[in-house]
C-alpha positions in Angstrom: 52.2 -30.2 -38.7 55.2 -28.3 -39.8 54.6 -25.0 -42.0 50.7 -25.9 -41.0 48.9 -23.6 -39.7 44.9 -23.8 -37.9 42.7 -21.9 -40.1 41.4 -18.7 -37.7 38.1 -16.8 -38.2 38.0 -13.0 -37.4 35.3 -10.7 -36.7 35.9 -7.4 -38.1 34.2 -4.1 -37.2 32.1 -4.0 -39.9 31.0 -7.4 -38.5 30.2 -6.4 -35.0 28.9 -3.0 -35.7 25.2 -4.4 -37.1 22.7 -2.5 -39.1 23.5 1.1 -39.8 20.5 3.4 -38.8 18.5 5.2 -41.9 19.5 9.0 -42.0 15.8 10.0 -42.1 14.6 9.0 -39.1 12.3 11.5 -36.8 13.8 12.4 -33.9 11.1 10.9 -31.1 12.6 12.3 -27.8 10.6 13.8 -25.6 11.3 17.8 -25.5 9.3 18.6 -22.4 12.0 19.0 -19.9 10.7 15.6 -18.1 14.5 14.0 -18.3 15.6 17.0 -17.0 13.4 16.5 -13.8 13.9 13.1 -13.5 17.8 13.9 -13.3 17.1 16.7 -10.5 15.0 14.3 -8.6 17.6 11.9 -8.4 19.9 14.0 -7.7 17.9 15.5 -4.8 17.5 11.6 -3.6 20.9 11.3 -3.7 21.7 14.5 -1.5 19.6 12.9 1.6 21.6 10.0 1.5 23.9 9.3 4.6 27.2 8.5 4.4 28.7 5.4 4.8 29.7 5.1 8.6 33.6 5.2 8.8 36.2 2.8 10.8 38.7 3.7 13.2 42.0 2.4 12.5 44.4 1.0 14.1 47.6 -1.1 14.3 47.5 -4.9 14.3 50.3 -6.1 16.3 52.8 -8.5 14.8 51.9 -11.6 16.4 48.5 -11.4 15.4 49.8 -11.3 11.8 
């Protein structure tokens, strides 16, 4: 097999990348401020969240090791 080498196949970008979307498509998101209040919901959801409850350290003696 000297000067022989395996016969590799590549994907390129243009591979992976798929379908391009048509320019004149109609933009269909919704305008009413509705993500916008889904995103402060969560957010106010998130704010009454507790904390995770912390650990007192401390050293481990040697022995223990």
């Amino acid at each position: 097999m000297h000067g022989q080498f395996a016969r590799k196949t590549y994907l390129s970008a243009e591979t992976l990348r798929g379908h391009e979307p048509p320019l004149n498509t109609e933009d269909m998101n919704v305008k009413d401020g509705s993500l916008e209040q889904v995103w402060i919901n969560a957010l106010e959801h998130l704010r009454e969240l507790n904390g995770a409850p912390s650990v007192k350290m401390h050293d481990t003696p040697r022995e223990s090791i």
